[in-house]
C-alpha positions in Angstrom: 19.2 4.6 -46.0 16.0 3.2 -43.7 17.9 3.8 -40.5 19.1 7.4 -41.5 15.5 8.0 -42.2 14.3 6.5 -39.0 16.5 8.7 -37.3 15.5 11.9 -39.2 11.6 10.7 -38.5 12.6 10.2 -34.7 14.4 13.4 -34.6 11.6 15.8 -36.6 9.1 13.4 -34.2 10.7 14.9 -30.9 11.0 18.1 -32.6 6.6 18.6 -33.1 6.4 17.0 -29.3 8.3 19.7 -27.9 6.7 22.7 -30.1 4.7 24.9 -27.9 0.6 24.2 -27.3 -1.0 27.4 -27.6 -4.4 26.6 -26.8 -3.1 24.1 -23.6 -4.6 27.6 -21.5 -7.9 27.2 -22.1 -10.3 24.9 -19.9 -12.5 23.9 -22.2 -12.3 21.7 -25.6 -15.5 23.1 -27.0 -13.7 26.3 -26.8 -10.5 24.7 -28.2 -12.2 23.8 -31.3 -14.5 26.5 -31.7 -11.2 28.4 -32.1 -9.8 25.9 -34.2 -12.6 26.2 -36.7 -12.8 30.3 -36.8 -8.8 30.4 -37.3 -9.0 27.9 -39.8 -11.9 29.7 -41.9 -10.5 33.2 -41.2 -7.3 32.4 -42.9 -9.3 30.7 -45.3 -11.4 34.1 -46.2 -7.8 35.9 -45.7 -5.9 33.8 -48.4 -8.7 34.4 -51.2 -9.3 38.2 -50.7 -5.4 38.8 -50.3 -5.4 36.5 -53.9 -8.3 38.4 -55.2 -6.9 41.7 -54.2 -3.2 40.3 -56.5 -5.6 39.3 -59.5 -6.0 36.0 -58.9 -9.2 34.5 -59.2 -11.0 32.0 -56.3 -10.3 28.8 -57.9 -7.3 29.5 -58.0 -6.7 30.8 -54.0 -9.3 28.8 -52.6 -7.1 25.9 -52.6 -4.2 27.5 -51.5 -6.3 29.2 -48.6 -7.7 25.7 -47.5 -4.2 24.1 -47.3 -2.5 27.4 -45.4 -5.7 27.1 -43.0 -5.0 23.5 -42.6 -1.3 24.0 -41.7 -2.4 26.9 -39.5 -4.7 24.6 -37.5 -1.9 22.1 -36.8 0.2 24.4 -35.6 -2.4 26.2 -32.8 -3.8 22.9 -32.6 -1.2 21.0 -31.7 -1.4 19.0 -28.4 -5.1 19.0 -28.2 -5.1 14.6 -29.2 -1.5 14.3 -28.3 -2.1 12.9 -24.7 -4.6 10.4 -26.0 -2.1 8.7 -28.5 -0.3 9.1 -25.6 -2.8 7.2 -23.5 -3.0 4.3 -26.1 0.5 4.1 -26.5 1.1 3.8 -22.8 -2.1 1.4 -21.9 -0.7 -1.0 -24.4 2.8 -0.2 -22.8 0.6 -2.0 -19.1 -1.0 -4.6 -21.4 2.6 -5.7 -21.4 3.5 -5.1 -17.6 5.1 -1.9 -18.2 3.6 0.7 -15.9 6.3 3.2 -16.0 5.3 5.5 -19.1 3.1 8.8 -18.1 0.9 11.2 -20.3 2.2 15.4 -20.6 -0.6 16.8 -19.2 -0.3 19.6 -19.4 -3.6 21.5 -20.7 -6.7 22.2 -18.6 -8.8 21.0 -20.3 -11.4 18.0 -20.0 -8.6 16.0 -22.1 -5.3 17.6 -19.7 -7.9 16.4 -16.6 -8.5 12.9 -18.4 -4.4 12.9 -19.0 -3.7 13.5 -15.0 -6.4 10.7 -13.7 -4.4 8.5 -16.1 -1.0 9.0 -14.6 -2.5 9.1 -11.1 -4.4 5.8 -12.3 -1.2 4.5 -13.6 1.1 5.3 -10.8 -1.4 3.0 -8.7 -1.7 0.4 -10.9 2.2 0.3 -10.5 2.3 0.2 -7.3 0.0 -2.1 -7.1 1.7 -4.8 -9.1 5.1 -3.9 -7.4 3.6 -4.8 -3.8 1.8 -7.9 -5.5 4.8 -8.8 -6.8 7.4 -8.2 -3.5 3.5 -10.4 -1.6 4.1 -12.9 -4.2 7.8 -13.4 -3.7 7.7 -12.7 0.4 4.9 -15.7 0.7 6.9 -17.9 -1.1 10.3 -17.0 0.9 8.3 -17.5 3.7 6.8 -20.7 3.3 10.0 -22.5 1.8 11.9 -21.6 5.0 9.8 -23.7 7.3 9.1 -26.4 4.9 13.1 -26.9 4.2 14.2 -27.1 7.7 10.8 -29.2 8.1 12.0 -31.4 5.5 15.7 -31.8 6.4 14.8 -32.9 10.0 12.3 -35.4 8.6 15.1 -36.4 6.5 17.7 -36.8 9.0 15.6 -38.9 10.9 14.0 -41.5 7.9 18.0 -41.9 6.6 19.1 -42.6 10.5 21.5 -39.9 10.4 19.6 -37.7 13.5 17.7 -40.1 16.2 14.1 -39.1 16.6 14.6 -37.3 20.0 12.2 -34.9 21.8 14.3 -32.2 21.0 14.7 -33.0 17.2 10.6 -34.0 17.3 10.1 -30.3 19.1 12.4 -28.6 16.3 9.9 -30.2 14.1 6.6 -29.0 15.4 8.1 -25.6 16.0 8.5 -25.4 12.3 5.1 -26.8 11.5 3.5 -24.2 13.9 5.5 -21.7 12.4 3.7 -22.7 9.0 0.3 -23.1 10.2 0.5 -19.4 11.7 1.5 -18.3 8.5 -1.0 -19.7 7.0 -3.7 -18.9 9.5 -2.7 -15.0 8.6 -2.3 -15.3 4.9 -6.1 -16.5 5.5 -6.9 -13.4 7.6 -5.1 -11.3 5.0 -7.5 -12.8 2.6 -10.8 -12.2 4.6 -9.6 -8.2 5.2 -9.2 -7.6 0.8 -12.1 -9.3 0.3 -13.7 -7.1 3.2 -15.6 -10.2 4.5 -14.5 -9.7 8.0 -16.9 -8.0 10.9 -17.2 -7.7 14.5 -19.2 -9.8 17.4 -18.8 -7.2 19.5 -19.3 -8.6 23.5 -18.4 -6.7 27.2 -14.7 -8.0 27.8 -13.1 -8.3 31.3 -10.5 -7.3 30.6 -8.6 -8.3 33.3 -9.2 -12.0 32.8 -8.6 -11.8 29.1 -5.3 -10.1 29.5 -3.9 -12.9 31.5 -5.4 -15.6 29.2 -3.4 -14.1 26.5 -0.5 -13.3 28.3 -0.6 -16.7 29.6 -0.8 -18.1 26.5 2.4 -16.4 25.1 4.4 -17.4 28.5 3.7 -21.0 27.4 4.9 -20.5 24.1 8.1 -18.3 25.6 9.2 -19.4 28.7 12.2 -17.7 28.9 10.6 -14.5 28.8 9.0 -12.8 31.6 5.3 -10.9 31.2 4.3 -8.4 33.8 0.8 -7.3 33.7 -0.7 -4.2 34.9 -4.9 -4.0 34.4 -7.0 -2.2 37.2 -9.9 -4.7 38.4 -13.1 -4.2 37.5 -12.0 -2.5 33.7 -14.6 -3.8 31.4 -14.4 -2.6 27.6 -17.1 -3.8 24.6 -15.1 -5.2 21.8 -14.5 -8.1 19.4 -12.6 -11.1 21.9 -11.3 -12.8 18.8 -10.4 -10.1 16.7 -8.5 -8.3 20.0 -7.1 -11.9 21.0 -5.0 -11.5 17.4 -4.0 -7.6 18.5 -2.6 -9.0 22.0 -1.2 -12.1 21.0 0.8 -10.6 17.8 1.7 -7.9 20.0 3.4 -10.2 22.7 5.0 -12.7 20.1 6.5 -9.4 18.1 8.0 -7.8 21.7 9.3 -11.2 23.3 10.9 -12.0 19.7 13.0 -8.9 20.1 13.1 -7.8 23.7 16.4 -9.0 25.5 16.6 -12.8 26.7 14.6 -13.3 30.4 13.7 -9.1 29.7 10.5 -8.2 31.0 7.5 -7.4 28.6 4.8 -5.3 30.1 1.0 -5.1 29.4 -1.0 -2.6 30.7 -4.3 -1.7 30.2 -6.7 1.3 31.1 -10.0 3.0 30.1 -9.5 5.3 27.0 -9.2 9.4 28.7 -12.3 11.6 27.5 -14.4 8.9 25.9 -18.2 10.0 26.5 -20.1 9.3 29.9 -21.2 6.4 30.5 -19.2 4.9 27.9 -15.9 2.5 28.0 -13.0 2.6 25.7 -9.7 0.8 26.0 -6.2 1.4 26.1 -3.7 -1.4 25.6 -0.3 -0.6 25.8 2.8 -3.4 25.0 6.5 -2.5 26.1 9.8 -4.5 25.6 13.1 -3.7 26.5 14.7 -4.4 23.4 15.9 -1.9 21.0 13.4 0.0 19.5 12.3 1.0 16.8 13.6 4.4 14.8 11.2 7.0 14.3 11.5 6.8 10.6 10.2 3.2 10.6 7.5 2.9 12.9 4.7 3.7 10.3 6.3 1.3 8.1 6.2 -1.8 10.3 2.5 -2.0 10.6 2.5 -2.9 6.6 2.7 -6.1 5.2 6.3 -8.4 5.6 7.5 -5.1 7.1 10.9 -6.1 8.5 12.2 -2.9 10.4 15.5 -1.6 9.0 18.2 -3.0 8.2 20.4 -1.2 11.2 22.7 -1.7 13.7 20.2 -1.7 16.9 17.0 -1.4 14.9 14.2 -3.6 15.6 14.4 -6.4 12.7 13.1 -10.2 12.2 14.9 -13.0 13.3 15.8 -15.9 11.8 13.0 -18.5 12.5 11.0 -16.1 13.9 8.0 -13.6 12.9 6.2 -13.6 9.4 6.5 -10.0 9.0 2.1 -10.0 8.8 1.5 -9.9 13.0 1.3 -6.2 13.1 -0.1 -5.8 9.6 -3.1 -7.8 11.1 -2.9 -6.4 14.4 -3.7 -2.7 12.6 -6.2 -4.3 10.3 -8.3 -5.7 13.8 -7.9 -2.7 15.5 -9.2 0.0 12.5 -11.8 -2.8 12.5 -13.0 -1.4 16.1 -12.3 2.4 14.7 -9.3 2.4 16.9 -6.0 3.0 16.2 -2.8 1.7 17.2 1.0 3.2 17.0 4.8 3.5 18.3 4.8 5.5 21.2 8.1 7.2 22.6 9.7 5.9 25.7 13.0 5.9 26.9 14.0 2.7 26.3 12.8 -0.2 23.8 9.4 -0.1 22.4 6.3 0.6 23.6 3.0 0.1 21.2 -0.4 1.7 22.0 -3.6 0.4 21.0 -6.5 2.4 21.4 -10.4 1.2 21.3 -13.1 3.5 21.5 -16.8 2.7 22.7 -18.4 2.3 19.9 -21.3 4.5 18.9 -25.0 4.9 19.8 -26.2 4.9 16.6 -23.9 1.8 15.4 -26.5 -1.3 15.0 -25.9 -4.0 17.5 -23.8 -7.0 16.6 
């Protein structure tokens, strides 16, 4: 008998939810229940003089006309608290973990406005924990690959089994570095949420610091070649540490997937209709690999952004990038109040940075 009355209640339950809300039109709740309260004393007044008007006296009709009004009022009424039980019911529902309920909202009032910053609310809050979650699982993916084939050449060498050659020493340190530079972003990561980051802003050659960097990632890469392309003299006011990160991520990312031996240009040039007197940079970064598709090239500046999954898309490679270089590379150049993005070009990829001169009325560094 309890579960055929449990369904009856669920079923009469869904029933009243789906009843019309007369009063959901109205855009304000001290209308709603001024309403509420003349309805409820009209039929009130109604039930007694239609009683009186029968023979019956008020004691009698008064009570009658008190419940009718009361069953009156929940019928116009109805939906006016709904979405805050429904609010209740669904922030105990997150309490839990479980983001996925939402709030009909569908009045206009103050209560159908509270009911649509809740699901908005909500929907963040989900999203939130989803990309904490997917952070949470990507770090640790990410730091057990290194530290495994870290460990299993350290290993190999303590039991005998591999001799402790230059190249097995170099296989080695290429997996430490590969954990300290994961590390060393997960850090900068952490400076950008807490927003404890800033800029020592300082006239660049640019030139010079061009082929530092790019010197830099040809000793990391040999087997790749880097052809430069900055007009002497080009001198641009920026961060050098913060645009050493943009350069260098931006190498590593097109030598990882350009072609073996394939050329990876840099070119640099003063930002087209910045103000007189003033200097702005353009940094552009081509491979020859395969590109990125146009449906993915806002998605790989985000965090452990990958590329898709494709044949001939631009993806990770085993060993290779932490998925946070670009990421960080868009964090330092927003920093600056630049911008940075996937151009088109025939072949491969090609990434523009952009760094205006900063503002006049911007206090020095």
């Amino acid at each position: 008998m309890s579960g055929r009355d449990g369904t009856s209640r669920r079923v009469v339950h869904r029933l009243w939810t789906k009843l019309p809300r007369p009063l959901d039109p109205l855009r304000s709740i001290k209308v709603k229940f001024g309403v509420v309260a003349v309805v409820t004393a009209c039929t009130a007044i109604l039930i007694v003089l239609w009683g009186y008007l029968l023979g019956f006296r008020a004691r009698h009709t008064l009570p009658v006309g008190v419940l009718i009004s009361l069953g009156v009022t929940q019928l116009i009424a109805h939906g006016m608290t709904a979405p805050l039980r429904e609010m209740t019911a669904a922030a105990r529902a997150m309490a839990r973990g479980d983001y996925s309920r939402r709030v009909r909202a569908t009045s206009r009032d103050e209560v159908g406005e509270l009911a649509q910053a809740f699901n908005r609310m909500a929907a963040d809050l989900g999203e939130v924990e989803r990309q904490r979650r997917e952070f949470v699982a990507n770090v640790s993916h990410e730091l057990r690959t290194p530290i495994s084939a870290l460990r299993a050449v350290l290993e190999n060498v303590a039991d005998g089994v591999t001799p402790a050659t230059p190249r097995v020493l170099e296989s080695a340190l290429d997996q430490t570095e590969r954990l300290g530079r994961l590390v060393t972003q997960l850090l900068d990561l952490s400076r950008v949420d807490a927003g404890a980051a800033g800029l020592e802003l300082s006239e660049i050659d640019v030139a010079a610091f061009v082929a530092e960097v790019t010197a830099e990632a040809a000793a990391g890469r040999p087997e790749t070649r880097f052809e430069v392309s900055v007009p002497p003299g080009l001198r641009a006011p920026a961060d050098r540490d913060r645009l050493h990160q943009v350069l260098a991520n931006l190498l590593d990312n097109a030598a990882r997937h350009g072609p073996p031996e394939g050329p990876v240009t840099v070119t640099a040039a003063p930002l087209a209709g910045d103000r007189p007197g003033a200097a702005g940079l353009v940094l552009e970064v081509a491979d020859q690999g395969p590109g990125i598709p146009p449906g993915e090239r806002a998605r790989v500046f985000e965090r452990f952004s990958r590329g898709a999954a494709t044949p001939g898309a631009r993806v990770g490679t085993p060993g290779g990038g932490t998925g946070l270089g670009l990421a960080i590379a868009r964090w330092a150049v927003e920093l600056h109040g630049g911008g940075i993005q996937v151009v088109d070009t025939p072949r491969g990829c090609r990434i523009r940075v952009t760094i205006p001169a900063p503002s006049p009325d911007a206090p020095p560094a």
